[in-house]
C-alpha positions as CSV (number, residue, x, y, z in Angstrom):
1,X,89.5,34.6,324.4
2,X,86.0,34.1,322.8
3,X,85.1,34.5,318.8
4,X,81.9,35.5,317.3
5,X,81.5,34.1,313.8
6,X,79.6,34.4,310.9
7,X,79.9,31.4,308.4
8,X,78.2,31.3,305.0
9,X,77.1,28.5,302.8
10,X,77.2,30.0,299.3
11,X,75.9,26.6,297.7
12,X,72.7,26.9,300.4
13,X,72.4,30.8,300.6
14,X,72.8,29.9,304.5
15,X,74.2,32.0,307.0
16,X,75.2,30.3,310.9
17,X,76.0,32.7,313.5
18,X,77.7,31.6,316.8
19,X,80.8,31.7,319.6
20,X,83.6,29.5,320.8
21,X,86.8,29.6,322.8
22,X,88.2,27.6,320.0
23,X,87.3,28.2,316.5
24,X,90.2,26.1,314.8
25,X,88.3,23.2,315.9
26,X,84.7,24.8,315.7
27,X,84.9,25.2,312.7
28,X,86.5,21.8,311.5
29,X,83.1,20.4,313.6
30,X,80.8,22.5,311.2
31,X,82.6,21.7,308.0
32,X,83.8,17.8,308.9
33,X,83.5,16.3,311.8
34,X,80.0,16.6,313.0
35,X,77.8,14.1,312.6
36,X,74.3,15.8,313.7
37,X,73.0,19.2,313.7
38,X,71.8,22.2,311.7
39,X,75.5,23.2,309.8
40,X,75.7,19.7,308.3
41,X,73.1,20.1,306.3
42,X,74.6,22.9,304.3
43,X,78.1,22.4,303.9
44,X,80.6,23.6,302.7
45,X,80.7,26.6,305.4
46,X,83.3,29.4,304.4
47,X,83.9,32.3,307.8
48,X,82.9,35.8,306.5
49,X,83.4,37.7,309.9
50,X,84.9,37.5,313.4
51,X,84.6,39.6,316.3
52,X,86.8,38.7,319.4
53,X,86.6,39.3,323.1
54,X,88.1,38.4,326.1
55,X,84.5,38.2,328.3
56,X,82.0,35.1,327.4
57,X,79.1,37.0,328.2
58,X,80.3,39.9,326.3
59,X,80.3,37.4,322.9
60,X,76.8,35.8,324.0
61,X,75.9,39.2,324.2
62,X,77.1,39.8,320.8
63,X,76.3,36.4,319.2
64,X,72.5,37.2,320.4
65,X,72.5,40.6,318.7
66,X,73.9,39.5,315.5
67,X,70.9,37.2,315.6
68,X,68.1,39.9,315.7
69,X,67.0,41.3,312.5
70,X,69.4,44.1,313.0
71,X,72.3,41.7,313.1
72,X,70.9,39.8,309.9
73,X,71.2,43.0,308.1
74,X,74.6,43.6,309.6
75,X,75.9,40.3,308.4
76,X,74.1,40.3,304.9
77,X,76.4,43.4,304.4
78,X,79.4,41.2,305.5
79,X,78.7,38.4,303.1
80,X,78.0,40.8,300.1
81,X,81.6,42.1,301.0
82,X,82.9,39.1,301.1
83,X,81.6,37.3,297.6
């Protein structure tokens, strides 16, 4: 199984969009244990949304389309639901 998330920073006003097979430890890597990357900068990360599927491409396919400016909208709407 395959998860689309949507995290938020709400100290940052930052939004992070991506997939895993294993969000447990996905998101312990954004919030703690990575050393390097974008989602270190703007911790602490909080999940707003998840979408799951059982085909990889099929959450690529969705991860990609959340990332368009149609999918920003979308998940603007999800953190506003969420505060």
């Amino acid at each position: 199984m395959y998860v689309v998330y949507l995290l938020y920073s709400e100290k940052f006003n930052k939004i992070y969009i991506g997939f895993t097979s294993d969000l447990i430890n996905r998101f312990a890597s954004h919030n703690s244990l990575a050393t390097k990357g974008y989602t270190i900068k703007f911790r602490p990360w909080k999940v707003v949304y998840l979408e799951f599927f059982d085909d990889k491409n099929e959450a690529m396919k969705r991860e990609k389309e959340l990332k368009s400016s149609r999918g920003r909208d979308f998940c603007k709407k999800q953190i506003s639901f969420n505060k």
